[in-house]
Every structure is written in C-alpha cells, then in structure tokens.
PDB file with SEQRES, HELIX, SHEET and CRYST1 records, atoms N, CA, C and O in Angstrom:
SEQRES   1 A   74  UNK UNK UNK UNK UNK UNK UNK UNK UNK UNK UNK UNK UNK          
SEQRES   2 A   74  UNK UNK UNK UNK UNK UNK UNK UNK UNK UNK UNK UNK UNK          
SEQRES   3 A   74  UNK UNK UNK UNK UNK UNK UNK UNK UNK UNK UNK UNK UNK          
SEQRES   4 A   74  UNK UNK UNK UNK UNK UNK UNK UNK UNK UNK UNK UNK UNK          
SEQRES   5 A   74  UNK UNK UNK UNK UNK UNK UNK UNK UNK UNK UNK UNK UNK          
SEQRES   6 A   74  UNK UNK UNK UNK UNK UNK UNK UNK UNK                          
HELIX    1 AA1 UNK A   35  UNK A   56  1                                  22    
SHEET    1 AA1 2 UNK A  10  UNK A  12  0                                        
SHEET    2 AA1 2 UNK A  18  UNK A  20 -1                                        
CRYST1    1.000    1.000    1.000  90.00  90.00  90.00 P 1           1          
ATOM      1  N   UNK A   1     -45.694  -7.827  66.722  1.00  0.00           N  
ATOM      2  CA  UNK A   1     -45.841  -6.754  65.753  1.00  0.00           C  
ATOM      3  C   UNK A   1     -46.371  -5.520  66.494  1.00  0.00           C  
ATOM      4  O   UNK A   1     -47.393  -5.577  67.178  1.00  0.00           O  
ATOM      5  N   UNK A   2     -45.605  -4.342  66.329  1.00  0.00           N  
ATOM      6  CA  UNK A   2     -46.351  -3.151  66.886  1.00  0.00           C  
ATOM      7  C   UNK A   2     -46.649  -2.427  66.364  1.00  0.00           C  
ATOM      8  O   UNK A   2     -46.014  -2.070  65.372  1.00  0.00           O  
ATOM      9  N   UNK A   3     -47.852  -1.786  66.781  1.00  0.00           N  
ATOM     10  CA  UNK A   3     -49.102  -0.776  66.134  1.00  0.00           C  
ATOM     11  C   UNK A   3     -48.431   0.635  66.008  1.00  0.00           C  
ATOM     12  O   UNK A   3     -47.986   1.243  66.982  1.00  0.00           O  
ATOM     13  N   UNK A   4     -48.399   1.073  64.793  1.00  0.00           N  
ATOM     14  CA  UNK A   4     -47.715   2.827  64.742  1.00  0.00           C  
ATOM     15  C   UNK A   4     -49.116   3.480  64.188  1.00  0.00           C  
ATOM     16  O   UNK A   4     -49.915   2.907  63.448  1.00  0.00           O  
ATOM     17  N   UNK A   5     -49.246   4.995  64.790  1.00  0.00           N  
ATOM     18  CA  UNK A   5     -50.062   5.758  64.118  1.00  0.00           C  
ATOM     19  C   UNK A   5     -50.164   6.755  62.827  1.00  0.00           C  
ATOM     20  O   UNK A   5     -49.060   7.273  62.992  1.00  0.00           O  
ATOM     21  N   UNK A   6     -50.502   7.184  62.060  1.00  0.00           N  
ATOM     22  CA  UNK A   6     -50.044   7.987  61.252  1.00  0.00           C  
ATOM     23  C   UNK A   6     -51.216   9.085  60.855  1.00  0.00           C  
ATOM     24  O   UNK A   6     -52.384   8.917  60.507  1.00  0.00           O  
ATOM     25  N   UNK A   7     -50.607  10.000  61.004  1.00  0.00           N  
ATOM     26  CA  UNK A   7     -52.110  10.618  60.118  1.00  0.00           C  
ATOM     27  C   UNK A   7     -52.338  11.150  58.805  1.00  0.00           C  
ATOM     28  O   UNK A   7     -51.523  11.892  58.257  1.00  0.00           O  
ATOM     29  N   UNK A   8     -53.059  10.912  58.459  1.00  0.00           N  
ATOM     30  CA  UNK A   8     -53.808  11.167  57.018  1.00  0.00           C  
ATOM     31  C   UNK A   8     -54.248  12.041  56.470  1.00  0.00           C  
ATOM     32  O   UNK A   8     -54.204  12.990  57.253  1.00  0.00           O  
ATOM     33  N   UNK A   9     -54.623  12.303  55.667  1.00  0.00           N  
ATOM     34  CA  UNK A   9     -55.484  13.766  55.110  1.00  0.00           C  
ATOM     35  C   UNK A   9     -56.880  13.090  53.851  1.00  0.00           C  
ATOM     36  O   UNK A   9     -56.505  12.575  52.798  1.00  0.00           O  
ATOM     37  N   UNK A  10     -58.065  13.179  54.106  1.00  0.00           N  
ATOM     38  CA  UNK A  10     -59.040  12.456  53.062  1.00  0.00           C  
ATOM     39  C   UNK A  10     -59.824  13.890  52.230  1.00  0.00           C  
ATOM     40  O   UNK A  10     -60.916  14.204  52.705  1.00  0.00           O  
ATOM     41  N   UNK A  11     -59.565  14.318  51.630  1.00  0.00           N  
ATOM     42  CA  UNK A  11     -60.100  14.795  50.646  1.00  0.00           C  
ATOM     43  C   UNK A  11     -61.257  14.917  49.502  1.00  0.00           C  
ATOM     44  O   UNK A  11     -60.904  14.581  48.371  1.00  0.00           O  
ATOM     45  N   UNK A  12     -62.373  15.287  49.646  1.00  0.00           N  
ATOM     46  CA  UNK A  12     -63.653  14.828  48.436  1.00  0.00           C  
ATOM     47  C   UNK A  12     -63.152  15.342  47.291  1.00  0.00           C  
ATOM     48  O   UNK A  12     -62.524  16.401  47.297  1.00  0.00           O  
ATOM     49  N   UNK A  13     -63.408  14.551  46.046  1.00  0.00           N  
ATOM     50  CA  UNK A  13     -63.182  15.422  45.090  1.00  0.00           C  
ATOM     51  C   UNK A  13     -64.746  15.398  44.507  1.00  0.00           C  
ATOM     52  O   UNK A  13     -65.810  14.811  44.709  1.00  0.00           O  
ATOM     53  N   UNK A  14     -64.045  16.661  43.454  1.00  0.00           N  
ATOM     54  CA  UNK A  14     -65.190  17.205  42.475  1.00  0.00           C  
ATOM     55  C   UNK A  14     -66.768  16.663  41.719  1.00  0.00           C  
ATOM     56  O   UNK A  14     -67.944  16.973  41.529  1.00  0.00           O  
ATOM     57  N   UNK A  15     -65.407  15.316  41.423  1.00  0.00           N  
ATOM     58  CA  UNK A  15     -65.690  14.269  40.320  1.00  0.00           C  
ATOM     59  C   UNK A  15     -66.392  13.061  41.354  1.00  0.00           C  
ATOM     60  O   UNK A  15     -67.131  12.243  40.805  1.00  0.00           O  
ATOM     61  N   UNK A  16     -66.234  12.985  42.376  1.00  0.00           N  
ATOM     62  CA  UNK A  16     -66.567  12.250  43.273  1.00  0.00           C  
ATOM     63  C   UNK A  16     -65.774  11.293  43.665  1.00  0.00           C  
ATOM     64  O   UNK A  16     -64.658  11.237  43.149  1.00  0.00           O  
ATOM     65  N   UNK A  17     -66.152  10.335  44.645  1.00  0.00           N  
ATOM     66  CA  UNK A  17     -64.947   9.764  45.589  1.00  0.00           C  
ATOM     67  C   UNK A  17     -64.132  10.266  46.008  1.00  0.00           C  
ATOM     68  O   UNK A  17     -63.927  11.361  45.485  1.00  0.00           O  
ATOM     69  N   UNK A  18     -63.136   9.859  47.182  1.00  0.00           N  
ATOM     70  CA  UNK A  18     -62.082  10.583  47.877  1.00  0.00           C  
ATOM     71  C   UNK A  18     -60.478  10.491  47.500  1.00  0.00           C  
ATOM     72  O   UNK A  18     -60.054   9.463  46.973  1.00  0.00           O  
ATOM     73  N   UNK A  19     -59.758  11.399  47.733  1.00  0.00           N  
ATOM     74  CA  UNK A  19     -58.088  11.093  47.923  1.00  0.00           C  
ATOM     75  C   UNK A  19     -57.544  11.498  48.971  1.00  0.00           C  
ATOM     76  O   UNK A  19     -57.667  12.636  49.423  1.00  0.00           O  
ATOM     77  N   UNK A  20     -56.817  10.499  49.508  1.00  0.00           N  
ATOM     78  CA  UNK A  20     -56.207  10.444  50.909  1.00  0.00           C  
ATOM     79  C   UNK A  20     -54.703  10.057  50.803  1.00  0.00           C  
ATOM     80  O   UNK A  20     -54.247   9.107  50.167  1.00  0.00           O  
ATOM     81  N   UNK A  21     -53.791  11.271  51.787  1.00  0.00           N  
ATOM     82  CA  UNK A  21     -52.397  10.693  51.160  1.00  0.00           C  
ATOM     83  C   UNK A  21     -51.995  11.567  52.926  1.00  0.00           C  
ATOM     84  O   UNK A  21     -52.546  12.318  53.731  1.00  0.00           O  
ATOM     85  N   UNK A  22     -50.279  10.596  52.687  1.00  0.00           N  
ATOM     86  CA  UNK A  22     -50.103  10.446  54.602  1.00  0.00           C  
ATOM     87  C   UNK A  22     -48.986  11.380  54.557  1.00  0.00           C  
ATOM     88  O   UNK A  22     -47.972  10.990  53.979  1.00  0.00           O  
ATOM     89  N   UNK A  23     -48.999  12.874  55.212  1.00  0.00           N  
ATOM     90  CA  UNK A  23     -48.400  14.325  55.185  1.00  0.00           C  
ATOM     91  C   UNK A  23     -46.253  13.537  55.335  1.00  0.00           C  
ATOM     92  O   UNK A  23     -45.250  13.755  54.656  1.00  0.00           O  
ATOM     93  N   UNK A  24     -46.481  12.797  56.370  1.00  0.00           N  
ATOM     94  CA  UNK A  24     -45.046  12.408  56.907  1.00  0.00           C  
ATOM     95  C   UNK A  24     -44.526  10.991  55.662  1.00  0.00           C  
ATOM     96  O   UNK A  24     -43.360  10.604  55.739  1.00  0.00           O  
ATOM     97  N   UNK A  25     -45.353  10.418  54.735  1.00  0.00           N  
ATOM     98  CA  UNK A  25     -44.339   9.650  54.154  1.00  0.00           C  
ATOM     99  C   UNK A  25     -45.013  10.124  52.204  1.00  0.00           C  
ATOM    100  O   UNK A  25     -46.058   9.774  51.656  1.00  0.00           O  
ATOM    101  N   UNK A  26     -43.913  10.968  51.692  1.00  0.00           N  
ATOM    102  CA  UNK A  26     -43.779  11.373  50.893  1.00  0.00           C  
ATOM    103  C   UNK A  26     -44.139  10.219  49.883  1.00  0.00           C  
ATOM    104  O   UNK A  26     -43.599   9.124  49.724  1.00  0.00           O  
ATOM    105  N   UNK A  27     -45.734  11.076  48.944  1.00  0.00           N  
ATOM    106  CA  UNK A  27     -46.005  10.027  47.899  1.00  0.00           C  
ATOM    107  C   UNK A  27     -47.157   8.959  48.044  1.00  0.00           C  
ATOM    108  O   UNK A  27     -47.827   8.402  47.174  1.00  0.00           O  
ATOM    109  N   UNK A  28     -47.173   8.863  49.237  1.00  0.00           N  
ATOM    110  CA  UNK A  28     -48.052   7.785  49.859  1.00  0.00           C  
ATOM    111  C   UNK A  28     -49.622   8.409  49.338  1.00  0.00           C  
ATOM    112  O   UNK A  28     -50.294   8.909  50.240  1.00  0.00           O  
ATOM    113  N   UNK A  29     -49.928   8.404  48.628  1.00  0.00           N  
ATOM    114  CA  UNK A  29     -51.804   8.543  48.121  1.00  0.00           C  
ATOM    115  C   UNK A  29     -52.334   7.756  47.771  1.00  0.00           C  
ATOM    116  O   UNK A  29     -51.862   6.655  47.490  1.00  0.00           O  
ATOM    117  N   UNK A  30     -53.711   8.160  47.669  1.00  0.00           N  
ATOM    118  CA  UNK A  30     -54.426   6.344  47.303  1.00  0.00           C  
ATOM    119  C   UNK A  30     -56.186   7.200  47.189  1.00  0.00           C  
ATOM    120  O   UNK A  30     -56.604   8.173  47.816  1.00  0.00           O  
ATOM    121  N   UNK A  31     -56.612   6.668  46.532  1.00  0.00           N  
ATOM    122  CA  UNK A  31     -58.319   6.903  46.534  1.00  0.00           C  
ATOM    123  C   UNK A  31     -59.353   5.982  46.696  1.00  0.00           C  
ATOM    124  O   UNK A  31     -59.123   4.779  46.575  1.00  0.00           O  
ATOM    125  N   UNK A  32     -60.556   6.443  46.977  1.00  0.00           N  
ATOM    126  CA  UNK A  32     -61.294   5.429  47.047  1.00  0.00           C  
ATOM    127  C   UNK A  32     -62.806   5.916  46.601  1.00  0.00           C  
ATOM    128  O   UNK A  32     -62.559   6.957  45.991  1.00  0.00           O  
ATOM    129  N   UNK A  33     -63.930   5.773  46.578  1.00  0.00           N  
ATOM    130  CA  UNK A  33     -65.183   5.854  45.674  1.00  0.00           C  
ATOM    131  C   UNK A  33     -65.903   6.169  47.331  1.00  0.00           C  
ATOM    132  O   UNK A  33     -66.849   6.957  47.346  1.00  0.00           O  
ATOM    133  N   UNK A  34     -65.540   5.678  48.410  1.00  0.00           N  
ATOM    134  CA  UNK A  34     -66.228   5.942  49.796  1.00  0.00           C  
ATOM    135  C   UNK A  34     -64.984   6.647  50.465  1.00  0.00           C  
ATOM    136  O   UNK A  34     -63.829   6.523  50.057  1.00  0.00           O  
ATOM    137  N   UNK A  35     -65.398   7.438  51.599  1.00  0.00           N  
ATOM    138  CA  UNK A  35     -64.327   7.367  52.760  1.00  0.00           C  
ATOM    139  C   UNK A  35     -63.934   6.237  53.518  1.00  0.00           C  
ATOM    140  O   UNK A  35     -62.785   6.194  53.958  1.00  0.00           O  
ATOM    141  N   UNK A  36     -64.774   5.271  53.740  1.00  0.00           N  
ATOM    142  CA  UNK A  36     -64.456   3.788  54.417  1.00  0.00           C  
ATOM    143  C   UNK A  36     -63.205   3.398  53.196  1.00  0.00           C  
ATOM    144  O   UNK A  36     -62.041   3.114  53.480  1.00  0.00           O  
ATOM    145  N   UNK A  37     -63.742   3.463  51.890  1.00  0.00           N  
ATOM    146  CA  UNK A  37     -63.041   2.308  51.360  1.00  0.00           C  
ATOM    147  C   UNK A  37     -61.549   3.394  51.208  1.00  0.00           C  
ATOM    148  O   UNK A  37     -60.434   2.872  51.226  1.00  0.00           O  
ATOM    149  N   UNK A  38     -61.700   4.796  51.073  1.00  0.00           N  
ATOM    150  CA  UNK A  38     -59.892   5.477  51.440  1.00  0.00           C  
ATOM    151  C   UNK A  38     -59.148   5.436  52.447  1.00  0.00           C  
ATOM    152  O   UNK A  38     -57.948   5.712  52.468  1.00  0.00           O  
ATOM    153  N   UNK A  39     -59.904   5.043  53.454  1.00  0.00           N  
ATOM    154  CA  UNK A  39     -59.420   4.590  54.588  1.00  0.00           C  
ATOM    155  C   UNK A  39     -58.784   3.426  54.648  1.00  0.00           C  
ATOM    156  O   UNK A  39     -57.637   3.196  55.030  1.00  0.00           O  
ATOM    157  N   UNK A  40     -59.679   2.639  54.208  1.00  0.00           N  
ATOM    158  CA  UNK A  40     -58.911   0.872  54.152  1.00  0.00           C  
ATOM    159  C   UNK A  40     -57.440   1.015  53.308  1.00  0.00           C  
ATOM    160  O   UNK A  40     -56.403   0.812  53.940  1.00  0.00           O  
ATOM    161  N   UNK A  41     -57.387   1.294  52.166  1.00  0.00           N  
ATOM    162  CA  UNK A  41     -56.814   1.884  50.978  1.00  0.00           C  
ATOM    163  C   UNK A  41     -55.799   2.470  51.781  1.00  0.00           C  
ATOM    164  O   UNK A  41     -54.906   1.688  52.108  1.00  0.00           O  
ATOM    165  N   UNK A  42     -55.725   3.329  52.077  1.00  0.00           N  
ATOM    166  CA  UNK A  42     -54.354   4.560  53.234  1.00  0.00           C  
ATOM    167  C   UNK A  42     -54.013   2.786  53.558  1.00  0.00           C  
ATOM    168  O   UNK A  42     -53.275   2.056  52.897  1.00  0.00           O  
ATOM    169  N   UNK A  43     -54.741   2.467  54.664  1.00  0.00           N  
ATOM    170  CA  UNK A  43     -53.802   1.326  55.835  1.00  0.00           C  
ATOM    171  C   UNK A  43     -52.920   0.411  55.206  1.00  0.00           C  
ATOM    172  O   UNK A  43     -51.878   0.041  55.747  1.00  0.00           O  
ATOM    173  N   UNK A  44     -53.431  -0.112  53.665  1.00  0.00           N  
ATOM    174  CA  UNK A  44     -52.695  -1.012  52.610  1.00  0.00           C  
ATOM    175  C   UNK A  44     -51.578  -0.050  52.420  1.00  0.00           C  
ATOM    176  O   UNK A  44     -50.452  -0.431  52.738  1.00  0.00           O  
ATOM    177  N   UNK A  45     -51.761   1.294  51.883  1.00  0.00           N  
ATOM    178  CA  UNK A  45     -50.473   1.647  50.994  1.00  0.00           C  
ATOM    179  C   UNK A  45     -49.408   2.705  51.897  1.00  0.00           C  
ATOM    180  O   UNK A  45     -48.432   3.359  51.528  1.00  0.00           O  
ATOM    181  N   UNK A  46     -50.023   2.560  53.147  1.00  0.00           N  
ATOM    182  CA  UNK A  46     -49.163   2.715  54.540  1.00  0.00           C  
ATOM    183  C   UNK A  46     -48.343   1.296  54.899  1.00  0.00           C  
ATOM    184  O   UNK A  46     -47.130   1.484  54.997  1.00  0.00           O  
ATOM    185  N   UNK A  47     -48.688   0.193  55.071  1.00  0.00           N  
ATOM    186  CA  UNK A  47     -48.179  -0.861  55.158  1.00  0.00           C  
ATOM    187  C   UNK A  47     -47.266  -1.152  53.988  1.00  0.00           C  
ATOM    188  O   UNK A  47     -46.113  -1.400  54.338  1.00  0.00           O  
ATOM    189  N   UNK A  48     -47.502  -1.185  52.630  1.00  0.00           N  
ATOM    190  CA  UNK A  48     -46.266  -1.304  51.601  1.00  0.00           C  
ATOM    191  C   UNK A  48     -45.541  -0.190  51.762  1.00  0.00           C  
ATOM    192  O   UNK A  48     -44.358  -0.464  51.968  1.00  0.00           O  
ATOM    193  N   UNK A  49     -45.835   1.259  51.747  1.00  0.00           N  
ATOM    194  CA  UNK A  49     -45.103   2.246  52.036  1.00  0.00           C  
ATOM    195  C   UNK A  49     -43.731   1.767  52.968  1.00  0.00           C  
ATOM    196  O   UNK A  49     -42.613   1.473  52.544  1.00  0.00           O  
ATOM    197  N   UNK A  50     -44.065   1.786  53.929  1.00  0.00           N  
ATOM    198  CA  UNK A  50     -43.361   0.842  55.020  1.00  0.00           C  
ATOM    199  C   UNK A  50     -42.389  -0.358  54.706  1.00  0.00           C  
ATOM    200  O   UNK A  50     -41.175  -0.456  54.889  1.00  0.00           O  
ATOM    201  N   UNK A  51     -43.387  -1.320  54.127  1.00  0.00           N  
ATOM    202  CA  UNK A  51     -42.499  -2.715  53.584  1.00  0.00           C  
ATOM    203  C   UNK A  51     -41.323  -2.566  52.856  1.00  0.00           C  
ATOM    204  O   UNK A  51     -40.280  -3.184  53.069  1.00  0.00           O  
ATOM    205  N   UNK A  52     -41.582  -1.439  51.687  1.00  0.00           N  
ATOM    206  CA  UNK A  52     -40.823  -1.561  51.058  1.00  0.00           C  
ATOM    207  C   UNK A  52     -39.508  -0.138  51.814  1.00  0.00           C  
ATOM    208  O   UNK A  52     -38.445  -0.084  51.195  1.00  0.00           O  
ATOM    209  N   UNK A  53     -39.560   0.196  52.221  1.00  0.00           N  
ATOM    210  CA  UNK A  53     -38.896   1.266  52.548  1.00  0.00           C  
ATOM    211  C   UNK A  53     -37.806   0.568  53.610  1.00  0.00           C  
ATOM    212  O   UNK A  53     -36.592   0.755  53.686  1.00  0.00           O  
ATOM    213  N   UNK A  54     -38.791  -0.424  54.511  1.00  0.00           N  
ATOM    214  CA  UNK A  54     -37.609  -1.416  55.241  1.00  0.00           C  
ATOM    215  C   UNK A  54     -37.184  -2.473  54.639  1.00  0.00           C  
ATOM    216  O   UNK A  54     -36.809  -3.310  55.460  1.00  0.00           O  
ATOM    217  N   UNK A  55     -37.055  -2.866  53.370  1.00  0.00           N  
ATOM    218  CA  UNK A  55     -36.413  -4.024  52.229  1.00  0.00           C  
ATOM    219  C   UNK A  55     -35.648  -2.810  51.847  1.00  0.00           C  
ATOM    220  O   UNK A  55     -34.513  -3.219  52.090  1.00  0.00           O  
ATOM    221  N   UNK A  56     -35.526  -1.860  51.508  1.00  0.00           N  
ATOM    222  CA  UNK A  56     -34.634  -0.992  50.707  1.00  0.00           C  
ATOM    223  C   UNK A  56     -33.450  -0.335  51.403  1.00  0.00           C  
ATOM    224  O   UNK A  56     -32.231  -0.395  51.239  1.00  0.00           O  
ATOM    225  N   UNK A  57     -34.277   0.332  52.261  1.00  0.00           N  
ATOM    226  CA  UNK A  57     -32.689   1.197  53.325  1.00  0.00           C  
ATOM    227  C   UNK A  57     -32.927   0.406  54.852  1.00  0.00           C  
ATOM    228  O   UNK A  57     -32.343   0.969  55.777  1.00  0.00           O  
ATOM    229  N   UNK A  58     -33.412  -0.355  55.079  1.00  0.00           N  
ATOM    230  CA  UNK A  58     -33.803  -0.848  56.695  1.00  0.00           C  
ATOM    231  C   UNK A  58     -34.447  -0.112  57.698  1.00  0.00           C  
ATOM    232  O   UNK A  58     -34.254  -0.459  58.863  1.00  0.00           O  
ATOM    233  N   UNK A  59     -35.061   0.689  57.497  1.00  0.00           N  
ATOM    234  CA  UNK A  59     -35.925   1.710  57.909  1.00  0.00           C  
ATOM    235  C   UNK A  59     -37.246   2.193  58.419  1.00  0.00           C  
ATOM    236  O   UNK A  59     -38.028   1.575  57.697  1.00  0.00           O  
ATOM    237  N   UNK A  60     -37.669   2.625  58.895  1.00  0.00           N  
ATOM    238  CA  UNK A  60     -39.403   2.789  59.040  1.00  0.00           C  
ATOM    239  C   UNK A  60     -39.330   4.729  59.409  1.00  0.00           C  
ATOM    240  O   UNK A  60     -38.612   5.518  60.024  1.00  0.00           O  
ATOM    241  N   UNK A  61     -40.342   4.736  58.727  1.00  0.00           N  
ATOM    242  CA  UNK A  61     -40.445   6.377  59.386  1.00  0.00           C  
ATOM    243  C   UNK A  61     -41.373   6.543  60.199  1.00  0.00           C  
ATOM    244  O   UNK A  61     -42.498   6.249  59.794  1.00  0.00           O  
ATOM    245  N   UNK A  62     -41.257   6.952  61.306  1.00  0.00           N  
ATOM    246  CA  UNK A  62     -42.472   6.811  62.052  1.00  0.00           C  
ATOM    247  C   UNK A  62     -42.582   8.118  62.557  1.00  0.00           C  
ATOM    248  O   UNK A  62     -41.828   8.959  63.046  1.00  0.00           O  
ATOM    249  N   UNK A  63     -44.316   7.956  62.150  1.00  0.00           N  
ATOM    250  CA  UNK A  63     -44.788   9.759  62.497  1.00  0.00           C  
ATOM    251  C   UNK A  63     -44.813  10.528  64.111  1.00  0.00           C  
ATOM    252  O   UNK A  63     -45.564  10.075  64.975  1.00  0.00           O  
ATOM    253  N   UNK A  64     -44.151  11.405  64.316  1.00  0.00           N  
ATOM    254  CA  UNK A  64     -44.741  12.375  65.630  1.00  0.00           C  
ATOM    255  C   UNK A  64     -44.757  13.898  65.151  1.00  0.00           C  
ATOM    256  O   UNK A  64     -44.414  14.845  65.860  1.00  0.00           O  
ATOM    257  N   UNK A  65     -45.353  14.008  63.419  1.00  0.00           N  
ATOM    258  CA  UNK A  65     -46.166  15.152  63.777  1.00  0.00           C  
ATOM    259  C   UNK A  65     -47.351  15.674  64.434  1.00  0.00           C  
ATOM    260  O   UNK A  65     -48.275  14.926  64.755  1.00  0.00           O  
ATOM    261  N   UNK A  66     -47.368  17.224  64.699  1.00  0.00           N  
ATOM    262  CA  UNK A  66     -48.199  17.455  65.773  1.00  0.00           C  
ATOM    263  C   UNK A  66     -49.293  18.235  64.876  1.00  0.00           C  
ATOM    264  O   UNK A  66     -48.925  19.219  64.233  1.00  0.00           O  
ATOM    265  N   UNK A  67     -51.008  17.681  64.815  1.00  0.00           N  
ATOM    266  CA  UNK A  67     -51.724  19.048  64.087  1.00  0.00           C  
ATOM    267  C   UNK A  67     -52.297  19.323  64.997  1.00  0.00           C  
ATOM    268  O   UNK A  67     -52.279  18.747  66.085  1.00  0.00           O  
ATOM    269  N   UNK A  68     -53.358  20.968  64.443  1.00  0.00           N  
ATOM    270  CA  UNK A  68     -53.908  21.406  65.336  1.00  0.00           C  
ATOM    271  C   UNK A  68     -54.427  21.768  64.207  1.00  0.00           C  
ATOM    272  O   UNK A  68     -53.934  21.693  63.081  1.00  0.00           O  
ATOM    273  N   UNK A  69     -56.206  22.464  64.787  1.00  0.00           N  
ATOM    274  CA  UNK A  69     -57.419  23.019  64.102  1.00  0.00           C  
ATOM    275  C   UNK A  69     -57.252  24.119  64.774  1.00  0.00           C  
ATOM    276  O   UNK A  69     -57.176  24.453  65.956  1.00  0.00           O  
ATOM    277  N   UNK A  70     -57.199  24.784  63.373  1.00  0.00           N  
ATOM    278  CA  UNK A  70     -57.275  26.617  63.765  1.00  0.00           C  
ATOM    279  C   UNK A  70     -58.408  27.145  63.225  1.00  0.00           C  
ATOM    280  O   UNK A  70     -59.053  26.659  62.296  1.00  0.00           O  
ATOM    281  N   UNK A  71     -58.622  28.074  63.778  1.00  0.00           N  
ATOM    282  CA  UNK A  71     -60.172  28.769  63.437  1.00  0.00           C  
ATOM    283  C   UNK A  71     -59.714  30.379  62.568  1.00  0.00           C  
ATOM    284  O   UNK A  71     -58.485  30.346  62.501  1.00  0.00           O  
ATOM    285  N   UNK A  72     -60.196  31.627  61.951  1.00  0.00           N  
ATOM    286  CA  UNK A  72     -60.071  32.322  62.135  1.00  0.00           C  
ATOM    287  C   UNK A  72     -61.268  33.104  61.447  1.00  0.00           C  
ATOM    288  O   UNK A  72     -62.020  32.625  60.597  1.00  0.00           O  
ATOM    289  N   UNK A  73     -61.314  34.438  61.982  1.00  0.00           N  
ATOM    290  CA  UNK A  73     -62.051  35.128  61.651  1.00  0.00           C  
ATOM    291  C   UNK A  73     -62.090  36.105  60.524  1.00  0.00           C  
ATOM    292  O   UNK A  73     -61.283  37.035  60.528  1.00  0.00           O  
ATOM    293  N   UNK A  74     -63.368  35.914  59.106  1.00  0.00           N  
ATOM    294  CA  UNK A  74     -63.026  37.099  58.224  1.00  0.00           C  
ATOM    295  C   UNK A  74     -64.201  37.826  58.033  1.00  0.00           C  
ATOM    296  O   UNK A  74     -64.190  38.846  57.345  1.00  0.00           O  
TER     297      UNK A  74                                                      
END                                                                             
C-alpha cells in the first residue's frame, strides 16, 4: 500500500470546533470539536473519498498542488 499526501485546509469556527476540507478533491469536508480530532476525520474521509472514487471510475486523484504563504503589507 502506498502513502499519498494531500493537503488540507482546518478552519475554527465561530460556534466552535473546526472544519477541514481537501482544496484538490472536490467536496471532501469533515469537522471536528478539536483540531486532532479534524485531522483524524480529513484522513477517514480522504480514504473513502478515494475508495469510492476508485469503485466508481477506477481512479485516484492524487495531489501535486503547490502552496505558498504570502505576506503583505497594509
């Protein structure tokens, strides 16, 4: 079995606890009450994301987007 990376985005909300959803597979969100537990949460609904996407068209999408942290000045 081989290890793919993906990256994520975790979000605080208002109301409290987090939402975390994966930029390259459309739909993929998930929350959690901690950041540990949105984290765990992403890796599950990254893995069905996946499962089911290779039961359906035979497929995997696998991420090589590139981010970067920009700064700017106001």
């Amino acid at each position: 079995m081989n290890e793919h990376f993906y990256k994520v985005i975790v979000e605080p909300q208002e109301e409290g606890g987090f939402t975390g959803f994966v930029p390259k597979l459309p739909g993929c969100v998930t929350e959690g009450e901690t950041y540990e537990e949105t984290i765990a949460n992403l890796k599950e609904a990254i893995t069905l994301y996946l499962e089911t996407l290779n039961a359906r068209q035979g497929r995997v999408i696998f991420d090589d987007t590139h981010m970067a942290e920009v700064s700017v000045s106001l």
